[in-house]
TIDREN-218008 format. One record per residue (C-alpha): residue in three letters; x, y, z; residue number from 1. Coordinates in steps of 0.25 Angstrom, whole numbers, plus 5000, padded with zeros to 4 digits. Layout:
BEGIN
residu/x/y/z/num
ALA/X/Y/Z/NUM
...
This chain:
BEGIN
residu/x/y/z/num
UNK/5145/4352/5492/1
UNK/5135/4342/5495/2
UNK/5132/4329/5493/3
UNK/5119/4325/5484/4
UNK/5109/4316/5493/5
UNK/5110/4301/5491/6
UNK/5098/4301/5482/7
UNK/5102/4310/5474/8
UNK/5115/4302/5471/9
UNK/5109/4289/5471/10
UNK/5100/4294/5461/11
UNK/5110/4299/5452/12
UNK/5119/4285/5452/13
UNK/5105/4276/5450/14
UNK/5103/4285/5437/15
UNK/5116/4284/5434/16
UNK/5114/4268/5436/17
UNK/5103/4266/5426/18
UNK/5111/4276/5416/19
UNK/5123/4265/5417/20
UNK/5112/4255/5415/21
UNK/5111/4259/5400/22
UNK/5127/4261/5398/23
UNK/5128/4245/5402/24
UNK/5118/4240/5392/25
UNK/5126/4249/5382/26
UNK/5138/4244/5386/27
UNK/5134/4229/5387/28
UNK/5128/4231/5372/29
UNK/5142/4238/5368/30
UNK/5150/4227/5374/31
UNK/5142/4216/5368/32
UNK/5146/4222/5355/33
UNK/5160/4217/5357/34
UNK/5160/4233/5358/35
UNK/5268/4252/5429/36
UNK/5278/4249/5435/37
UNK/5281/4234/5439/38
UNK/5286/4234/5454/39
UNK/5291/4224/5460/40
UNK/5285/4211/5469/41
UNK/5276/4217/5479/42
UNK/5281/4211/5491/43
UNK/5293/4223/5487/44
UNK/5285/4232/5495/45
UNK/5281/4227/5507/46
UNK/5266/4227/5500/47
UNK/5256/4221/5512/48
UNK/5249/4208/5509/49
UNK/5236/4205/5516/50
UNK/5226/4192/5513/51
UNK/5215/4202/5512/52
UNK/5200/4197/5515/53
UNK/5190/4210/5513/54
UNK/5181/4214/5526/55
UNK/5169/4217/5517/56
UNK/5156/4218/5524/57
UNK/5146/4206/5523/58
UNK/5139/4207/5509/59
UNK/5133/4197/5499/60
UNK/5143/4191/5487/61
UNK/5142/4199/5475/62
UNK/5131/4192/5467/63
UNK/5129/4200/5453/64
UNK/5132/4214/5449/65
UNK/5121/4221/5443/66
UNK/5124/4236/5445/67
UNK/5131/4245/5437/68
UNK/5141/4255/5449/69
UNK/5149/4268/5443/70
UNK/5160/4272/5450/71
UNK/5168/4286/5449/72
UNK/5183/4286/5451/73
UNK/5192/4296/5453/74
UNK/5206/4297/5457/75
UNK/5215/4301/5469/76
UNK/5210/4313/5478/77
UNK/5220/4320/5486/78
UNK/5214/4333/5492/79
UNK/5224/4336/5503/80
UNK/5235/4346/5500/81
UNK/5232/4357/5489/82
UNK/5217/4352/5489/83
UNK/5217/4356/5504/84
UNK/5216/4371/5503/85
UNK/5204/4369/5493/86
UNK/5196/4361/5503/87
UNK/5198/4370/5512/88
UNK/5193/4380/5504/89
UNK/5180/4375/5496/90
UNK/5178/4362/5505/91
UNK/5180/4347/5504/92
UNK/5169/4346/5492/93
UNK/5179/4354/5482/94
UNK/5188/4345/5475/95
UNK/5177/4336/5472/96
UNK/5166/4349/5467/97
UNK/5167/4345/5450/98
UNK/5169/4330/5450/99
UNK/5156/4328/5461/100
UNK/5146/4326/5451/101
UNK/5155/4315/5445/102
UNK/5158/4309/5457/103
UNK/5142/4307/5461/104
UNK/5139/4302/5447/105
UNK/5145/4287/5451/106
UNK/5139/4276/5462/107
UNK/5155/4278/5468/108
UNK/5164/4287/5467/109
UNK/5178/4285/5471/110
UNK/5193/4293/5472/111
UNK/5205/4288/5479/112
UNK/5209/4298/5491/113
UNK/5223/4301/5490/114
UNK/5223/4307/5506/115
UNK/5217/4304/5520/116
UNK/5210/4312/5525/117
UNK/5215/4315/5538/118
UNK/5215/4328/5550/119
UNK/5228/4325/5556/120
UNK/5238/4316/5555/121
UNK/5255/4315/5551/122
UNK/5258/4312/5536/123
UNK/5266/4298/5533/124
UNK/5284/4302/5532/125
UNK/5289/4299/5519/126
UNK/5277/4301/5509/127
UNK/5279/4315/5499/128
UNK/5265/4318/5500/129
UNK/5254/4315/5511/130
UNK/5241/4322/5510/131
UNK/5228/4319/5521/132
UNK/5214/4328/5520/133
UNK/5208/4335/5531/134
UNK/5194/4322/5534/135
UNK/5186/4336/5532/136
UNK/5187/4334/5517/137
UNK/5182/4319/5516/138
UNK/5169/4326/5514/139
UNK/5173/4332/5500/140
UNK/5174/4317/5495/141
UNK/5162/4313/5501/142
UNK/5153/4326/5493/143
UNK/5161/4321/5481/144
UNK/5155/4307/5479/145
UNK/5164/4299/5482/146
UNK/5160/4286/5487/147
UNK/5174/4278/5490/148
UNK/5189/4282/5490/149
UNK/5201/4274/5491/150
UNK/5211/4277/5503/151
UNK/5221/4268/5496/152
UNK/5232/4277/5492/153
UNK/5246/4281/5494/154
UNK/5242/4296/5505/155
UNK/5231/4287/5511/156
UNK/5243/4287/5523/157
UNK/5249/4299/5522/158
UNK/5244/4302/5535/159
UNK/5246/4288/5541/160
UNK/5237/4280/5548/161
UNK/5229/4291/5554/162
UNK/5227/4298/5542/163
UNK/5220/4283/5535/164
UNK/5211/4283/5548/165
UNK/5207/4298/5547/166
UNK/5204/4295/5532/167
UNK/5194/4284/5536/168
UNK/5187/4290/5545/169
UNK/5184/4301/5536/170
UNK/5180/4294/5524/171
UNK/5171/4285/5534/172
UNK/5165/4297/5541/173
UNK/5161/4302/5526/174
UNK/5156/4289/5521/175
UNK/5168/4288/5510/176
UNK/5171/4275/5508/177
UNK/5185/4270/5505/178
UNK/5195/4258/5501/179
UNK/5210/4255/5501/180
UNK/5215/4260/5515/181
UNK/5213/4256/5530/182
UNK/5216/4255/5545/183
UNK/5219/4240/5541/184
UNK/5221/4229/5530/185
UNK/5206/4227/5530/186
UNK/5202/4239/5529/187
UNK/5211/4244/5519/188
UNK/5207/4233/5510/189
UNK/5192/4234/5514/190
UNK/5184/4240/5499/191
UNK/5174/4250/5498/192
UNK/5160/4243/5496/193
UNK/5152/4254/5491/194
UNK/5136/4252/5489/195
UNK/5130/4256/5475/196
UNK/5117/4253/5467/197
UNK/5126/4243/5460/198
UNK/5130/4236/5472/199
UNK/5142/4235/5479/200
UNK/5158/4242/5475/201
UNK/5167/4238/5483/202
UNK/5181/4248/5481/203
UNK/5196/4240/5485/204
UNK/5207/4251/5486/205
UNK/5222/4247/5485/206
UNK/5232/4257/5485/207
UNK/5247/4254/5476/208
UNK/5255/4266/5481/209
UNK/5266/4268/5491/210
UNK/5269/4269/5502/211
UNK/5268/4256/5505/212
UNK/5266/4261/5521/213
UNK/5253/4265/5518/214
UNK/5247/4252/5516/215
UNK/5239/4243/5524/216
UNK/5246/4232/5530/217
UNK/5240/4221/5540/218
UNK/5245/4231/5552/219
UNK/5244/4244/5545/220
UNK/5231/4252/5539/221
UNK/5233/4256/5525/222
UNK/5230/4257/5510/223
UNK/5227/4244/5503/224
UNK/5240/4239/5495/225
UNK/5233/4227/5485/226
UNK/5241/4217/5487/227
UNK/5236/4208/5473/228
UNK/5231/4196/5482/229
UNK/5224/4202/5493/230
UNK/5218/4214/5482/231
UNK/5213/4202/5473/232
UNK/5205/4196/5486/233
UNK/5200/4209/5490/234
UNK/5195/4213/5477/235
UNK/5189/4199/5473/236
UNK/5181/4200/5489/237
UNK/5177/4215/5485/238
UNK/5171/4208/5473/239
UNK/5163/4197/5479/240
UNK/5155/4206/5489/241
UNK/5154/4219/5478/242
UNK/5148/4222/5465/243
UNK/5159/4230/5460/244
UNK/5175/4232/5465/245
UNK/5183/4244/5462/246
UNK/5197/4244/5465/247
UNK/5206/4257/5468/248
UNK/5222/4255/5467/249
UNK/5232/4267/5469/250
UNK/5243/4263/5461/251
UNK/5250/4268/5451/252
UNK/5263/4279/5448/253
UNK/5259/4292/5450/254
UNK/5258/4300/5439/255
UNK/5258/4290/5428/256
UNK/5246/4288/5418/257
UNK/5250/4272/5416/258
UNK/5247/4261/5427/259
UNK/5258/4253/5429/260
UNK/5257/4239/5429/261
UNK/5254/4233/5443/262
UNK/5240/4244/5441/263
UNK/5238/4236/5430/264
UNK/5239/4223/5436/265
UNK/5234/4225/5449/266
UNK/5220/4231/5442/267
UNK/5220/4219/5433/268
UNK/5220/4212/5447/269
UNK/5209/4219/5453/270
UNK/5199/4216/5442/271
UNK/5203/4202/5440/272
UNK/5199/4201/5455/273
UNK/5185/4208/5453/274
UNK/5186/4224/5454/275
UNK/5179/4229/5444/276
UNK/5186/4243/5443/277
UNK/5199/4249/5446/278
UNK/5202/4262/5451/279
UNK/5217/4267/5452/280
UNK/5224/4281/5457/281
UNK/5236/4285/5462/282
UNK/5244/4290/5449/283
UNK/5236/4304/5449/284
UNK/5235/4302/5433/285
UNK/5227/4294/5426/286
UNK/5229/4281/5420/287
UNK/5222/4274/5409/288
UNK/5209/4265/5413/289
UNK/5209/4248/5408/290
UNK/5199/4239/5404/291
UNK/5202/4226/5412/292
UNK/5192/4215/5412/293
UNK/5180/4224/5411/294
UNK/5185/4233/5422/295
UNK/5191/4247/5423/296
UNK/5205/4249/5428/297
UNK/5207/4266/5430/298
UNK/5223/4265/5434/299
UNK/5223/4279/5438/300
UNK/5212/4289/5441/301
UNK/5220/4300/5442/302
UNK/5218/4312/5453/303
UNK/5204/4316/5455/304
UNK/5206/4327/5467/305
UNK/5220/4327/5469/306
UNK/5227/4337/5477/307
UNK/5239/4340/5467/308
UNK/5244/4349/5455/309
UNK/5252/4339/5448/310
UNK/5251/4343/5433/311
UNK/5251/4326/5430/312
UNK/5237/4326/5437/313
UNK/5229/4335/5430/314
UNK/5219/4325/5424/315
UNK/5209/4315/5430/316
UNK/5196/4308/5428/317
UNK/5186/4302/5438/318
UNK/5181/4289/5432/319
UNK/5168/4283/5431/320
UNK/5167/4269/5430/321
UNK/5154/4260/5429/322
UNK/5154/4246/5431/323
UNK/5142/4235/5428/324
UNK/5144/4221/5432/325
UNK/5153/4218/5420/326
UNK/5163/4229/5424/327
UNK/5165/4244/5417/328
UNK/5153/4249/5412/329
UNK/5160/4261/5408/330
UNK/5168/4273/5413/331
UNK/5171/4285/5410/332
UNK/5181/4295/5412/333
UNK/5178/4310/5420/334
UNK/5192/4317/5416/335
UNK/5197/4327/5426/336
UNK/5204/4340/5429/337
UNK/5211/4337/5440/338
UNK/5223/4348/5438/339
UNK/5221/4354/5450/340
UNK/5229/4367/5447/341
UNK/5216/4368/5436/342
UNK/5205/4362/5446/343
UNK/5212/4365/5460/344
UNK/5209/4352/5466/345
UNK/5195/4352/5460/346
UNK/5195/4342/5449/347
UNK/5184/4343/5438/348
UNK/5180/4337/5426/349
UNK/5191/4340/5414/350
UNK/5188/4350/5404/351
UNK/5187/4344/5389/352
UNK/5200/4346/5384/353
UNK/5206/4338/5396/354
UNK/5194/4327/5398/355
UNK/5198/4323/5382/356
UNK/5212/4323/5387/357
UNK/5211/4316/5400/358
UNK/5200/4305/5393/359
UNK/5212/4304/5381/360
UNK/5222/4300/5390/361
UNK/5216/4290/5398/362
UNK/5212/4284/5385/363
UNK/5225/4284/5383/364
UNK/5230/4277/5394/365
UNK/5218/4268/5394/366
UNK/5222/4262/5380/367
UNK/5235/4257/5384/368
UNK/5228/4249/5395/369
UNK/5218/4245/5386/370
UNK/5223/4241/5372/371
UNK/5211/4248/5368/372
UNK/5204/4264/5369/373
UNK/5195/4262/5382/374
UNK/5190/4277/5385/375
UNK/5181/4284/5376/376
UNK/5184/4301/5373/377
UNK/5171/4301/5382/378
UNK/5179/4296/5395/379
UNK/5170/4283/5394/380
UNK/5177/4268/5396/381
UNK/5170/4255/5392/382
UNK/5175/4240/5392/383
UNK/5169/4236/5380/384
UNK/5180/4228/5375/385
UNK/5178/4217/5384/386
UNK/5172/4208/5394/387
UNK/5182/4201/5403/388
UNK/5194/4203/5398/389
UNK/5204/4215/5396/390
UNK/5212/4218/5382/391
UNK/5221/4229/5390/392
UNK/5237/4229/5387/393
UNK/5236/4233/5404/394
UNK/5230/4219/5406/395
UNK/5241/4211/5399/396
UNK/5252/4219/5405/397
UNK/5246/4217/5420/398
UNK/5244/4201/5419/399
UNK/5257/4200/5412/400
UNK/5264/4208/5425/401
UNK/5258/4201/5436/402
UNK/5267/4206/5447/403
UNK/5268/4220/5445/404
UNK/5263/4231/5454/405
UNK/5265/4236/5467/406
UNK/5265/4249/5471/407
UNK/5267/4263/5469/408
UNK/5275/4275/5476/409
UNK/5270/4288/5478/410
């Protein structure tokens, strides 16, 4: 599968851009018509503090934003174990072959990966499950579309070190950029700052997850654990150099639809501190997506290309989000099929008995963080409800806990 030529995408995003010209205006005109668990103190788990000053390269303050950026999120992608035999069947292009299209349709496209991608090396003792991808198969992400991915994760180690180095260097030799792990503190704190018709996005990655032996320490590379502090200074540097700041958090408990408190508080924290959007995974399901101060909070995106048959991972979406310089323009919802004993580590846009489903209980959820129906039965999300201010039952729950949240096992 190839590629289009970087004219021809260009093209299609600068189109896309004067399309989402005229959704603004309409917006603008609508809005002017009035139209967990609580863990214990951190310090518990031995969680790394550092005094974190970003190495971002030379570039001028932030003055204005003027441009309108969409962005297309999906979830975790694991294509190791079961996934393996496919690839070596049809090739690295194949899990990605019906969600391409959707993937191109955005100025980035982003996923978490949920496994190195390593040759060689000897997986971590004591972890249940370790995965690692042969670095052949990075180019399957690349022919996809995607832009960005976050390496901060609870398997980004399962093959030690070594394993994190042979990562990096693939992604690097691909041209993918990434966010959230490192050989060191810096790095593993150091955004993504992706380039776009709209300006600059810079991406932050923190991972939420045990083992705690897998994050970046002053001696030892590493994921990014957000220690509040240091995550607040990261994200308020990120802002002052780019137009827009998206952060990616793996939290969460596995399997459950519902974030738990310290998600809540912790995303509350981000976009006090200037993010403008907030992308979470780790549970494998989805959870219901807030309105917070004119930004987006998705709490979990759920599996995107995920190499499992758990029959409480069946459903998905990719999520398309479009931010103006006042926040959320709007988003929409792209259910998926992600059951792979259906789609056999292919995932594919859900039929229309299971889109309505899908849309129906993320609207769900989203109403408990909401106080309010947030998603349309077309998948479409817009903050028309207010400017600066946020009238969720989430928001009066997180500042009412202010010391929640930590991390999460598995």
């Amino acid at each position: 599968m190839q590629t289009p030529p970087d004219d021809v995408r260009v093209g299609h995003r600068n189109a896309h851009a004067m399309l989402l010209c005229t959704v603004l205006t309409f917006a603008v005109l609508l809005a002017g018509c009035g139209a967990g668990q609580k863990l214990h103190d951190r310090r518990d788990h031995g969680m790394p503090v550092f005094d974190i000053t970003l190495d971002l390269p030379r570039m001028p303050l932030r003055q204005q934003r003027t441009g309108v950026v969409s962005i297309i999120a999906g979830g975790d992608v694991m294509l190791g174990h079961w996934t393996g035999e496919y690839l070596e069947r049809y090739g690295a292009d194949y899990p990605f072959e019906f969600i391409r299209p959707l993937l191109l349709d955005a100025d980035i496209a982003f996923a978490n990966l949920e496994a190195p991608f390593a040759d060689s090396g000897t997986a971590v003792e004591g972890k249940t499950f370790t995965f690692k991808v042969p670095t052949r198969h990075v180019s399957g992400l690349v022919n996809a579309g995607f832009d960005v991915l976050s390496l901060a994760n609870n398997h980004m180690l399962d093959f030690g070190i070594d394993g994190l180095r042979q990562t990096l260097s693939a992604l690097s030799s691909a041209g993918l950029q990434h966010a959230g792990a490192g050989l060191d503190s810096a790095a593993a704190w150091r955004p993504a700052l992706l380039q776009t018709p709209a300006g600059t996005v810079a991406l932050l990655a923190f991972s939420m997850t045990f083992p705690k032996e897998f994050w970046v320490t002053d001696s030892t590379g590493g994921t990014a654990y957000p220690h509040e502090p240091s995550m607040i200074r990261a994200i308020e540097q990120a802002d002052r150099v780019a137009d827009y700041v998206v952060v990616s958090f793996h939290w969460g408990a596995e399997k459950r639809d519902t974030p738990k408190d310290y998600q809540i508080y912790f995303a509350h924290k981000a976009i006090d501190a200037g993010a403008d959007l907030i992308l979470g995974h780790h549970p494998h399901v989805l959870q219901g997506l807030e309105l917070y101060r004119g930004r987006l909070i998705a709490y979990s995106l759920g599996n995107l290309a995920f190499s499992a048959y758990s029959r409480a991972a069946v459903n998905s979406m990719l999520l398309k989000v479009v931010l103006y310089p006042g926040g959320l323009l709007y988003a929409k919802i792209h259910p998926l099929n992600v059951d792979n004993a259906e789609v056999e580590f292919q995932p594919r846009l859900a039929g229309v008995e299971r889109h309505a489903a899908i849309i129906s209980h993320l609207d769900t959820l989203s109403r408990a963080l909401n106080s309010r129906d947030v998603i349309s039965p077309a998948g479409l999300i817009f903050d028309l409800a207010s400017g600066d201010s946020t009238t969720s039952t989430a928001g009066a729950r997180s500042e009412a806990s202010p010391k929640v949240g930590a991390a999460d096992n598995k």
